[in-house]
PyMOL commands that place a pseudoatom at each C-alpha (Angstrom):
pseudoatom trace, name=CA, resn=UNK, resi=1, chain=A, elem=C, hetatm=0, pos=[110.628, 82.252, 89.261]
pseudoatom trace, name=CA, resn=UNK, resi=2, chain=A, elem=C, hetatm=0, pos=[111.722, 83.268, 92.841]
pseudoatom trace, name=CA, resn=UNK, resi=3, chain=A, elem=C, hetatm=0, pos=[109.810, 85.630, 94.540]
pseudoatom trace, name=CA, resn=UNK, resi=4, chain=A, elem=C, hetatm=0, pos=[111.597, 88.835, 95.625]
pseudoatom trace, name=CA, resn=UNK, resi=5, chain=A, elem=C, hetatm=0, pos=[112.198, 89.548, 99.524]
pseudoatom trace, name=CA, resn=UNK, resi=6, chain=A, elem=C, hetatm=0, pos=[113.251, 93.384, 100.994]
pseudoatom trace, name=CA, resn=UNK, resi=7, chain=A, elem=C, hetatm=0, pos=[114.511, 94.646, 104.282]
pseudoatom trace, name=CA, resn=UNK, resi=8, chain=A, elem=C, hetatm=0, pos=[111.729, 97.326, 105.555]
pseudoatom trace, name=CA, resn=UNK, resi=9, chain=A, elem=C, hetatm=0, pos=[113.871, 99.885, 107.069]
pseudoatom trace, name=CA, resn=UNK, resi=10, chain=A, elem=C, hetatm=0, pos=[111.998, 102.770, 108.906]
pseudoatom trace, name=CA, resn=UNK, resi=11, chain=A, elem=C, hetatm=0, pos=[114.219, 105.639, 107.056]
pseudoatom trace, name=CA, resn=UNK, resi=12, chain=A, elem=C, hetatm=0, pos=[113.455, 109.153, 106.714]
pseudoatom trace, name=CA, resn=UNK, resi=13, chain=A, elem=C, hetatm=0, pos=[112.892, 109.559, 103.034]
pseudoatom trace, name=CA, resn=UNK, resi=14, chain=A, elem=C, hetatm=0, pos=[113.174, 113.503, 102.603]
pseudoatom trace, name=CA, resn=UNK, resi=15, chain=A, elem=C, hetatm=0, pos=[115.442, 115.276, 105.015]
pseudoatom trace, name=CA, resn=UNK, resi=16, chain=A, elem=C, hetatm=0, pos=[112.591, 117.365, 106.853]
pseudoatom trace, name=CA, resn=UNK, resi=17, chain=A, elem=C, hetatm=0, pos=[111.364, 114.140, 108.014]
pseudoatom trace, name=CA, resn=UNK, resi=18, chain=A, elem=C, hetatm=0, pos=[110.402, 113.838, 111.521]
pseudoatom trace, name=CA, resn=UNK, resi=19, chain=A, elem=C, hetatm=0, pos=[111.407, 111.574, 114.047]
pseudoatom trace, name=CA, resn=UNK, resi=20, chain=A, elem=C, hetatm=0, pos=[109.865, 110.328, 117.614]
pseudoatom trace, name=CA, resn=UNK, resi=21, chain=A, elem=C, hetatm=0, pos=[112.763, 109.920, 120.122]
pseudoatom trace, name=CA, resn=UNK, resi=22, chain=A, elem=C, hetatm=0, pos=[112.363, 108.801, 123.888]
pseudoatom trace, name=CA, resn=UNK, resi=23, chain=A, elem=C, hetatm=0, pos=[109.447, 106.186, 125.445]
pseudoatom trace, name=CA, resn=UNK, resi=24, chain=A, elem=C, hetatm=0, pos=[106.130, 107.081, 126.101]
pseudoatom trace, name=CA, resn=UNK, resi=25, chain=A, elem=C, hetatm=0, pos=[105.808, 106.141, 130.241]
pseudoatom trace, name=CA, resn=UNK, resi=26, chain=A, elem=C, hetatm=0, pos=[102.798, 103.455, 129.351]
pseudoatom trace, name=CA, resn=UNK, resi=27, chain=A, elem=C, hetatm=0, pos=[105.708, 101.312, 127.062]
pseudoatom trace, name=CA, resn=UNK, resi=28, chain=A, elem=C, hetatm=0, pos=[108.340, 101.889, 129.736]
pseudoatom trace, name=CA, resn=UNK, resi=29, chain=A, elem=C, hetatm=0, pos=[105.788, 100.761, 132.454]
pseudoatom trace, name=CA, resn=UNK, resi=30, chain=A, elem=C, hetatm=0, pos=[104.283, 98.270, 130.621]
pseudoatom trace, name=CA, resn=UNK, resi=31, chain=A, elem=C, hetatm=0, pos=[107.307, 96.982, 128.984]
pseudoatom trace, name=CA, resn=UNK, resi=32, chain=A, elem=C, hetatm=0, pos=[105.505, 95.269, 126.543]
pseudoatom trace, name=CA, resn=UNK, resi=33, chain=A, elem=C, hetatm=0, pos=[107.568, 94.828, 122.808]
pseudoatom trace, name=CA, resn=UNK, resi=34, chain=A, elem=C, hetatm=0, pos=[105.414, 95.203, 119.531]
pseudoatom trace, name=CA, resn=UNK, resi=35, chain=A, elem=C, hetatm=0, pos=[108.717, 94.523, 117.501]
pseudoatom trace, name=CA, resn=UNK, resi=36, chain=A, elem=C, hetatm=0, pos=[109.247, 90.681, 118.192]
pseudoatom trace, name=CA, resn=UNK, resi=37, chain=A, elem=C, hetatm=0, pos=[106.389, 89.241, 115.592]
pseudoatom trace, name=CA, resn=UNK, resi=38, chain=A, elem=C, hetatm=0, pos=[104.368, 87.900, 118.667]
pseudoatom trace, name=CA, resn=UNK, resi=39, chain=A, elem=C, hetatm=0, pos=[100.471, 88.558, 119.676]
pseudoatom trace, name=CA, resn=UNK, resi=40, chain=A, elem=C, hetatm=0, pos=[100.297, 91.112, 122.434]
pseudoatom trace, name=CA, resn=UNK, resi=41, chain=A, elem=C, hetatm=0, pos=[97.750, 90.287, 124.387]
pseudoatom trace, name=CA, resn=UNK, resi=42, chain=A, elem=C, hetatm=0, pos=[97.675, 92.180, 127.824]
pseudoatom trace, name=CA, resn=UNK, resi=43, chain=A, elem=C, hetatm=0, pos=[95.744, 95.653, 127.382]
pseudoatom trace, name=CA, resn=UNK, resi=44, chain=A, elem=C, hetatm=0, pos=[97.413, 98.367, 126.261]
pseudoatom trace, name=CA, resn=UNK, resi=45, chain=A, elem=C, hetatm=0, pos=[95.680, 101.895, 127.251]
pseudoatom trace, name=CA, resn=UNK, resi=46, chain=A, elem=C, hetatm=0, pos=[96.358, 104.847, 124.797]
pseudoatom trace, name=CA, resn=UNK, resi=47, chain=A, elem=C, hetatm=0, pos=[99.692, 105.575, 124.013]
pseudoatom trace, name=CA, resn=UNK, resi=48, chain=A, elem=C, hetatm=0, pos=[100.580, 108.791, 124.303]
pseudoatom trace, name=CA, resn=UNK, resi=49, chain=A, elem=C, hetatm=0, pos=[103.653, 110.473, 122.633]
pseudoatom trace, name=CA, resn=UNK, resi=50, chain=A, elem=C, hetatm=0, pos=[104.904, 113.625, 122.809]
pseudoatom trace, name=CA, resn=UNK, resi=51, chain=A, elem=C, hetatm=0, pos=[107.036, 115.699, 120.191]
pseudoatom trace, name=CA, resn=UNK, resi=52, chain=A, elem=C, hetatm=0, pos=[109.986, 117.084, 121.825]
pseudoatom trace, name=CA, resn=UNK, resi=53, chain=A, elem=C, hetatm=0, pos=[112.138, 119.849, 120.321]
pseudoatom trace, name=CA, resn=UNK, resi=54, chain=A, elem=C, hetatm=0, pos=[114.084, 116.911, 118.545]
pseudoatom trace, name=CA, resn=UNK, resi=55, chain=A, elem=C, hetatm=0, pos=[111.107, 115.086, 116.769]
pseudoatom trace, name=CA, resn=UNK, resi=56, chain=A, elem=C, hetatm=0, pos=[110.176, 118.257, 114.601]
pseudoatom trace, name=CA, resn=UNK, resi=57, chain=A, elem=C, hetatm=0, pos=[109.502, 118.010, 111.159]
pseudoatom trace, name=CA, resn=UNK, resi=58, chain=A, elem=C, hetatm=0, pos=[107.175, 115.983, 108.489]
pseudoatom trace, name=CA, resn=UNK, resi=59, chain=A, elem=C, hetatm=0, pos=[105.080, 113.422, 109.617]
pseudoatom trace, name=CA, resn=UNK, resi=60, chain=A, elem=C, hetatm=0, pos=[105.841, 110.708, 107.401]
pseudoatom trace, name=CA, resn=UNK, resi=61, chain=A, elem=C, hetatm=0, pos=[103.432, 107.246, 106.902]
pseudoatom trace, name=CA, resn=UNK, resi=62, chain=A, elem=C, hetatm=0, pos=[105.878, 104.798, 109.038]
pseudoatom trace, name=CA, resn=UNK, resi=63, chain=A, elem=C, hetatm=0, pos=[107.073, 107.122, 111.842]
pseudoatom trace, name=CA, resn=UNK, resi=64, chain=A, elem=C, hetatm=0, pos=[110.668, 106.608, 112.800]
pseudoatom trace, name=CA, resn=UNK, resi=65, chain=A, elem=C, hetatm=0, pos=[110.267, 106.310, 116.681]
pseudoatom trace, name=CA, resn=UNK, resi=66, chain=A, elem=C, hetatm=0, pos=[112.630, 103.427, 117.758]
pseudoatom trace, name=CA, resn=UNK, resi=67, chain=A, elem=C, hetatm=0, pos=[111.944, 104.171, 121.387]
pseudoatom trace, name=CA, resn=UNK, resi=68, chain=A, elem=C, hetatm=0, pos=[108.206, 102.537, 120.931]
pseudoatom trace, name=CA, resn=UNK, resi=69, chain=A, elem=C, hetatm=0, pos=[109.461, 99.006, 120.155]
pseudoatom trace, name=CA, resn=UNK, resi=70, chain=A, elem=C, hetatm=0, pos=[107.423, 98.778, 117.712]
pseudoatom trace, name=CA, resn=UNK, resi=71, chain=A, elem=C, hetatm=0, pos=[105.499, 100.824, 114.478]
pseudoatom trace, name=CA, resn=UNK, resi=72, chain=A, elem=C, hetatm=0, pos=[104.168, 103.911, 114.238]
pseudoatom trace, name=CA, resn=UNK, resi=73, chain=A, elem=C, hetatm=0, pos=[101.612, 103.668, 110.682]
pseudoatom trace, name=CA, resn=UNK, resi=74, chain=A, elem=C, hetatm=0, pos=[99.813, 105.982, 109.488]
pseudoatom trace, name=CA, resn=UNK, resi=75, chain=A, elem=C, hetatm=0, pos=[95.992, 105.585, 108.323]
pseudoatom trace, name=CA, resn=UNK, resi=76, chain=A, elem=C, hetatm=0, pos=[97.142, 106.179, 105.075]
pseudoatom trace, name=CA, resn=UNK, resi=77, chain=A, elem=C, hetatm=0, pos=[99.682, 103.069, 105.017]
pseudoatom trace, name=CA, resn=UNK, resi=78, chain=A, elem=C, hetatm=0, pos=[97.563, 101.159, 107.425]
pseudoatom trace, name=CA, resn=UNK, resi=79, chain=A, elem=C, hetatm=0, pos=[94.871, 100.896, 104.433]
pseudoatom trace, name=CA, resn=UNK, resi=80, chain=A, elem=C, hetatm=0, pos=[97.227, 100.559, 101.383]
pseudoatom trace, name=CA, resn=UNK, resi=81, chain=A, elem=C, hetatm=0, pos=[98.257, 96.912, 103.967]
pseudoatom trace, name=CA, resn=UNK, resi=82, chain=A, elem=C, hetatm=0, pos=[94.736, 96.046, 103.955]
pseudoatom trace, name=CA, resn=UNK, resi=83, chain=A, elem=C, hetatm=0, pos=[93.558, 96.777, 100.772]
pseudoatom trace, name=CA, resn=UNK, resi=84, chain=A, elem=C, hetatm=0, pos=[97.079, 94.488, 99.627]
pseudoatom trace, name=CA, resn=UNK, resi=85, chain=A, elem=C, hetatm=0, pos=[95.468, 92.166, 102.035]
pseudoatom trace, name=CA, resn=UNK, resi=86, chain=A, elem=C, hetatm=0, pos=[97.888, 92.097, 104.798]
pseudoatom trace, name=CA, resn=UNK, resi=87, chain=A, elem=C, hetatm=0, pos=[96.327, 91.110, 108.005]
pseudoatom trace, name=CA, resn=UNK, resi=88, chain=A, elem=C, hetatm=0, pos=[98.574, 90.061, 110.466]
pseudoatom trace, name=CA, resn=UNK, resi=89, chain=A, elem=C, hetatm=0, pos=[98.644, 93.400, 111.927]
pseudoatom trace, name=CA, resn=UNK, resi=90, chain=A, elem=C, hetatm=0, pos=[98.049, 94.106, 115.450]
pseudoatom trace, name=CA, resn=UNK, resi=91, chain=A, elem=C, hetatm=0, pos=[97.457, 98.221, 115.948]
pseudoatom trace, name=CA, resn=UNK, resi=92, chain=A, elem=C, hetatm=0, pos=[96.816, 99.770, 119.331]
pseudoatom trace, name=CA, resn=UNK, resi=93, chain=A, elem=C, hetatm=0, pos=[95.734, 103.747, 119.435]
pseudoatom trace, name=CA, resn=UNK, resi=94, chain=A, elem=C, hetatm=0, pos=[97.922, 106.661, 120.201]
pseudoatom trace, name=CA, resn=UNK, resi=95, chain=A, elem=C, hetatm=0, pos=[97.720, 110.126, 120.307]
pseudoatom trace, name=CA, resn=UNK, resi=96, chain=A, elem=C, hetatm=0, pos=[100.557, 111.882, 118.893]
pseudoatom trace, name=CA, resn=UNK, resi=97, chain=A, elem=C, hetatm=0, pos=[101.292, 115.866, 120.733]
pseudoatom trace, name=CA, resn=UNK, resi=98, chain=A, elem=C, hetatm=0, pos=[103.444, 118.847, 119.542]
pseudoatom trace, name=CA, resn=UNK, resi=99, chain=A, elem=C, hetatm=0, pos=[103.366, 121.204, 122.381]
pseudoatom trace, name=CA, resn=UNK, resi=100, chain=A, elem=C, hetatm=0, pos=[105.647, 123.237, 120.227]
pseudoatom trace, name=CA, resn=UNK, resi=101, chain=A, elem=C, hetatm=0, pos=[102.854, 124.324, 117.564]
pseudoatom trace, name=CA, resn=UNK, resi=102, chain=A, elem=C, hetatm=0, pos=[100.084, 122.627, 119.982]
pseudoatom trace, name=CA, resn=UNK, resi=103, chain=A, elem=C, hetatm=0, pos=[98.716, 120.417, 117.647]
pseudoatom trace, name=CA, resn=UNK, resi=104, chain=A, elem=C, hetatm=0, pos=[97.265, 116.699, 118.402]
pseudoatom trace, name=CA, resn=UNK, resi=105, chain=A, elem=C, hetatm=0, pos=[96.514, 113.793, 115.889]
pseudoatom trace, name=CA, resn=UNK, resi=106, chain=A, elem=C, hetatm=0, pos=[95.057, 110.079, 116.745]
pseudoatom trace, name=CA, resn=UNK, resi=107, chain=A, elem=C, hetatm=0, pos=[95.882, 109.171, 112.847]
pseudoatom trace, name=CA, resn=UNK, resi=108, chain=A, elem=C, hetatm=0, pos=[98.664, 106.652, 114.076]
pseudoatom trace, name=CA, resn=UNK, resi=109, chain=A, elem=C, hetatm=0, pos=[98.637, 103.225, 115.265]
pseudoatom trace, name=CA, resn=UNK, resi=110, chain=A, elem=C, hetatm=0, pos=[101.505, 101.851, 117.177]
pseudoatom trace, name=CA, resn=UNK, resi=111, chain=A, elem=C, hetatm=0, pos=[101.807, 98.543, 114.876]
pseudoatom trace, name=CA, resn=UNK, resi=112, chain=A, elem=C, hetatm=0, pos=[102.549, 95.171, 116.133]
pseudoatom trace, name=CA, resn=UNK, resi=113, chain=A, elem=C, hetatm=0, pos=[103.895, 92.983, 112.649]
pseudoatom trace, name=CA, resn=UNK, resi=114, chain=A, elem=C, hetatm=0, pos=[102.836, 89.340, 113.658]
pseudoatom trace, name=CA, resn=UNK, resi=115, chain=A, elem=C, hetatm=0, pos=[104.773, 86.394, 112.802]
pseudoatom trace, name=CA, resn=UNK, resi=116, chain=A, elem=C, hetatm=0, pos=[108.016, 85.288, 112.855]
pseudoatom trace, name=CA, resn=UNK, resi=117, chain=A, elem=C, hetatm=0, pos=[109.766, 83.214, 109.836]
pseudoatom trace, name=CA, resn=UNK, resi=118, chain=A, elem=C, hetatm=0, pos=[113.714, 81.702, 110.153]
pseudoatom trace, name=CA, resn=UNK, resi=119, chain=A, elem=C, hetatm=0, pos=[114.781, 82.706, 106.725]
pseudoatom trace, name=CA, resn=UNK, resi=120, chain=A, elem=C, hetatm=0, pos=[118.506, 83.332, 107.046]
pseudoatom trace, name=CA, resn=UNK, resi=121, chain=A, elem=C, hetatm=0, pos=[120.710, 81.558, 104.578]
pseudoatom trace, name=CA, resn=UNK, resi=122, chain=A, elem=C, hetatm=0, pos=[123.466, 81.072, 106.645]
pseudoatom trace, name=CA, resn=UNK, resi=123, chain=A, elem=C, hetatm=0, pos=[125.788, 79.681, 104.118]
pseudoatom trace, name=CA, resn=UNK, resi=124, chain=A, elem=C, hetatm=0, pos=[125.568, 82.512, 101.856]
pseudoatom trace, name=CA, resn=UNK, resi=125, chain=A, elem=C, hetatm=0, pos=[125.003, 85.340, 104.715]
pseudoatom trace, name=CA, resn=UNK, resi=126, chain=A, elem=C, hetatm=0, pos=[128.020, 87.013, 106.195]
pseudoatom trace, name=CA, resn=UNK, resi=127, chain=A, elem=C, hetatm=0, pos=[127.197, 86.963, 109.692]
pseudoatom trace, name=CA, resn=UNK, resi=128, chain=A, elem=C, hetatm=0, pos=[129.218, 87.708, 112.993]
pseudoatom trace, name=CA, resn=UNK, resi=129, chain=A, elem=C, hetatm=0, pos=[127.667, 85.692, 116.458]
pseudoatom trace, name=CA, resn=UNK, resi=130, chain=A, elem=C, hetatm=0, pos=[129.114, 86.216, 119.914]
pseudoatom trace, name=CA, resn=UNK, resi=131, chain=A, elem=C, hetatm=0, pos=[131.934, 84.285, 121.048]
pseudoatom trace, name=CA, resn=UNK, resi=132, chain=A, elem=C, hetatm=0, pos=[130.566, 80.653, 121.990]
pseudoatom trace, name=CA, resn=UNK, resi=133, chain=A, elem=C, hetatm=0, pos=[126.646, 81.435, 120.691]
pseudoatom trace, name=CA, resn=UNK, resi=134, chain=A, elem=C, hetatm=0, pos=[126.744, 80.366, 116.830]
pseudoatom trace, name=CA, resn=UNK, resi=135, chain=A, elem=C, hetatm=0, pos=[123.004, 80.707, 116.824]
pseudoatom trace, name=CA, resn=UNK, resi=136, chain=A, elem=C, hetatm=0, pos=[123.244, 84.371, 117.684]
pseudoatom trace, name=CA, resn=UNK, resi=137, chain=A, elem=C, hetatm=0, pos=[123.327, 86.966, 115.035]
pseudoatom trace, name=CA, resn=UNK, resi=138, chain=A, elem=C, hetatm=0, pos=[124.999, 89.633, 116.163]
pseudoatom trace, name=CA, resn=UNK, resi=139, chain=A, elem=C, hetatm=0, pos=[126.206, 91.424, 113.077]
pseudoatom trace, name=CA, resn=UNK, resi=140, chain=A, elem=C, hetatm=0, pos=[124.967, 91.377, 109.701]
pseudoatom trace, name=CA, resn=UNK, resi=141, chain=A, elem=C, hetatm=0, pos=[127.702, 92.349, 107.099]
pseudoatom trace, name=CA, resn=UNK, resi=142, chain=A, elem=C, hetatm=0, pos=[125.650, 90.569, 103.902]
pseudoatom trace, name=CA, resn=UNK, resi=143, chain=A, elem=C, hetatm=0, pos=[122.274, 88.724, 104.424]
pseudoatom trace, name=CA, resn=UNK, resi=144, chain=A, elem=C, hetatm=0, pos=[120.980, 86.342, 101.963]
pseudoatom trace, name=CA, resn=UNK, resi=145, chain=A, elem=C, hetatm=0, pos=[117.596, 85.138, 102.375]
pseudoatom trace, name=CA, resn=UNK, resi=146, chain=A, elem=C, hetatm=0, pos=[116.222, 81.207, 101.864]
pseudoatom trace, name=CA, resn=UNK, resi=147, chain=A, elem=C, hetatm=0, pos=[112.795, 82.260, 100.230]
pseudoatom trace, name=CA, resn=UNK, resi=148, chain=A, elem=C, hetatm=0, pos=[111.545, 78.556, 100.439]
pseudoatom trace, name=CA, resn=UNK, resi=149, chain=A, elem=C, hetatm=0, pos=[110.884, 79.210, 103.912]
pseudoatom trace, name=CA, resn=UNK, resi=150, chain=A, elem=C, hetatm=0, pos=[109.085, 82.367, 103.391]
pseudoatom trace, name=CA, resn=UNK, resi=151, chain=A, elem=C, hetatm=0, pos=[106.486, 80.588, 101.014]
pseudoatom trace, name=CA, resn=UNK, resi=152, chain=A, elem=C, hetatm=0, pos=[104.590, 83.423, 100.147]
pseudoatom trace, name=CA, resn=UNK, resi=153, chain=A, elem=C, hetatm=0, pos=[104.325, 85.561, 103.146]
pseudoatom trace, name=CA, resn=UNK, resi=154, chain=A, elem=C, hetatm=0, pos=[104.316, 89.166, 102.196]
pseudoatom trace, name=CA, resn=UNK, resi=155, chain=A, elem=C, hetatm=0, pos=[104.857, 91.198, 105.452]
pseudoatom trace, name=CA, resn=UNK, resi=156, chain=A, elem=C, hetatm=0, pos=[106.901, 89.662, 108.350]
pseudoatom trace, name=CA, resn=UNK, resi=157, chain=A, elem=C, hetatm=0, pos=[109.801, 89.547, 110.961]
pseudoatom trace, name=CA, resn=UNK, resi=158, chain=A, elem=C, hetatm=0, pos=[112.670, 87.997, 110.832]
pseudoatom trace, name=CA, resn=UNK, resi=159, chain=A, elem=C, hetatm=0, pos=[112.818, 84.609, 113.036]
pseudoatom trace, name=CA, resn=UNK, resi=160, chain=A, elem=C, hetatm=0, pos=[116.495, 85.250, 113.759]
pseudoatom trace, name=CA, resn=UNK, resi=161, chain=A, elem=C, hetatm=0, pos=[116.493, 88.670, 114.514]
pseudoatom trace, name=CA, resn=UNK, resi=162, chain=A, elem=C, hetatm=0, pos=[112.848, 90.023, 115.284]
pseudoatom trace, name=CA, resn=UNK, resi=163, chain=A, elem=C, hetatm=0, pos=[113.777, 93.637, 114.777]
pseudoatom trace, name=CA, resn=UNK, resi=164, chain=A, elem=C, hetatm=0, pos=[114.388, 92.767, 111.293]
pseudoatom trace, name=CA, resn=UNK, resi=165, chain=A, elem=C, hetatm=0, pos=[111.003, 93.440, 109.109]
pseudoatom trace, name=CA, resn=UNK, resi=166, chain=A, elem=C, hetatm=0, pos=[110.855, 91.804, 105.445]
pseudoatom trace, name=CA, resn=UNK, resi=167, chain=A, elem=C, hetatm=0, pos=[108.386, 93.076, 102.731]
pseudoatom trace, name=CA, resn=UNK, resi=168, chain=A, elem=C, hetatm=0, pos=[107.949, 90.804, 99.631]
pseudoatom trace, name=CA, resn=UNK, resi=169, chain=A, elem=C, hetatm=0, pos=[108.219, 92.684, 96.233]
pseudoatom trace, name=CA, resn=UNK, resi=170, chain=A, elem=C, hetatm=0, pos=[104.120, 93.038, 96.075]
pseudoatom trace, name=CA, resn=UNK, resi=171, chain=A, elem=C, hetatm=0, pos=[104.274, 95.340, 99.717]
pseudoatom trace, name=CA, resn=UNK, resi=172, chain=A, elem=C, hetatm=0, pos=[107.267, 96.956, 98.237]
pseudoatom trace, name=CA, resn=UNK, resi=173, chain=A, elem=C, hetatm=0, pos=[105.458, 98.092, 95.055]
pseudoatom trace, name=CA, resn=UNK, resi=174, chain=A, elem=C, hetatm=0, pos=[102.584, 99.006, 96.614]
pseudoatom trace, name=CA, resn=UNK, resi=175, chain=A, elem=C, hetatm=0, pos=[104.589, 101.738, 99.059]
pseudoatom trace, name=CA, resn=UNK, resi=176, chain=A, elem=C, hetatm=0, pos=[106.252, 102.829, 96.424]
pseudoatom trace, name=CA, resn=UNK, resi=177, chain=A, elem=C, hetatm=0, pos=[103.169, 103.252, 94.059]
pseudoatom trace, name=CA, resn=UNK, resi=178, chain=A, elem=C, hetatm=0, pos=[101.690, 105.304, 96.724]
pseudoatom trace, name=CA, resn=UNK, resi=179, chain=A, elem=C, hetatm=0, pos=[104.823, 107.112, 97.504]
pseudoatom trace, name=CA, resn=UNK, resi=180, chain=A, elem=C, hetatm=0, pos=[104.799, 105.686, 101.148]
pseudoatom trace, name=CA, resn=UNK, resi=181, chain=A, elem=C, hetatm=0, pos=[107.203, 108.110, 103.549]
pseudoatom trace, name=CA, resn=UNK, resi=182, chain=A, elem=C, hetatm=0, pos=[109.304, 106.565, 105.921]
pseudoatom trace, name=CA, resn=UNK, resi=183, chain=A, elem=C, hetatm=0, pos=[110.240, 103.534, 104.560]
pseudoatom trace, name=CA, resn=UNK, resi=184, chain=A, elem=C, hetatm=0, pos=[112.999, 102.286, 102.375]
pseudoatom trace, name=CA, resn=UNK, resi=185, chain=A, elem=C, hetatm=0, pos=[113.151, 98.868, 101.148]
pseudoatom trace, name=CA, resn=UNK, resi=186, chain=A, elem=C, hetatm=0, pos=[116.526, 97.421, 100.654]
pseudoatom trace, name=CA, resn=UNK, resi=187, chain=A, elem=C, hetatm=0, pos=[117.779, 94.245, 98.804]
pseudoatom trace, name=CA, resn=UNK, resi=188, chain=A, elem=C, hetatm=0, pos=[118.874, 91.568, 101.358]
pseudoatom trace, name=CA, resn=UNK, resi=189, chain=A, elem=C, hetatm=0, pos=[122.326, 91.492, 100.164]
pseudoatom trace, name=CA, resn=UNK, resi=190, chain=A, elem=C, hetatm=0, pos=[123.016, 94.985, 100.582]
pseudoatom trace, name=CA, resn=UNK, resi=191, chain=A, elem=C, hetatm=0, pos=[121.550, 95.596, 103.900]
pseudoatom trace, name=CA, resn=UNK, resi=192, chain=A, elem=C, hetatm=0, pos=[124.078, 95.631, 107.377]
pseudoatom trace, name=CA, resn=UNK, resi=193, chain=A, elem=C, hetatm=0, pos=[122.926, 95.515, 110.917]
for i in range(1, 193): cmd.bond("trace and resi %d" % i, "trace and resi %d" % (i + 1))
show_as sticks, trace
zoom trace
């Protein structure tokens, strides 16, 4: 039988959710990306991110905060990944700020997902690619995934398009079994970008 792959979309789950908008100044200095599956090796200080007035709300486990290039996990989802025994996880400290209410937490990593795996089926994806660049995905209208490639990897990014996470059906479960916020998983064929 075929193992089952899922797109890991960072998704508010209830509609109080909060999310992180803008760059903290050390990733827009730095310009480092912790979304393209690769080892980050220069030093990274403490991040520090600050809650404006539009990143109210509940603190979910996987943070929605696009403007980090990367994710924001909770210790709470950073041990339900270990204890499923995913280790190619790369976390670097932050300190999350409301000055709104004035509170502080250091719970969060920003998350670095390492490794990259070309699993696009192109002959059964619906894909659109710049004019001229065939090897480009641009769009994603219907993405099929070649799970011979993937041999068993559970947690990864997409070797095509790095901002793409996928989740085998084991991380899946185990999110959902521990009623993981901020995360949706959705099947390959349904999934646009």
């Amino acid at each position: 039988m075929t193992e089952r792959y899922w797109i890991w979309a960072n998704e508010p789950t209830a509609e109080e959710d909060a999310m992180i908008y803008g760059v903290p100044p050390v990733i827009a200095t730095l310009g480092l990306l912790f979304n393209q599956g690769r080892l980050v090796t220069a030093p990274v200080p403490l991040i520090e991110i600050e809650r404006d007035s539009d990143s109210q709300g509940r603190l979910t486990d996987n943070l929605i905060a696009g403007g980090l290039k990367g994710l924001l996990f909770s210790s709470r989802l950073r041990e339900l990944l270990r204890s499923t025994g995913i280790e190619n996880l790369q976390h670097f400290p932050t300190v999350l700020r409301n000055p709104t209410d004035g509170t502080e937490t250091g719970d969060y990593t920003l998350t670095n997902v390492l490794g990259r795996i070309e699993c696009v089926d192109r002959a059964k994806s619906v894909l659109k690619h710049p004019p001229g660049d065939p090897d480009h995905i641009e769009f994603i209208e219907s993405l099929a995934l070649d799970t011979r490639r993937i041999r068993g990897h559970d947690l990864f990014r997409m070797g095509e398009v790095p901002e793409i996470l996928v989740a085998s059906e084991r991380v899946k479960r185990a999110c959902e079994g521990a009623n993981i916020t901020g995360v949706r998983f959705h099947a390959p064929e349904d999934y646009m970008f």
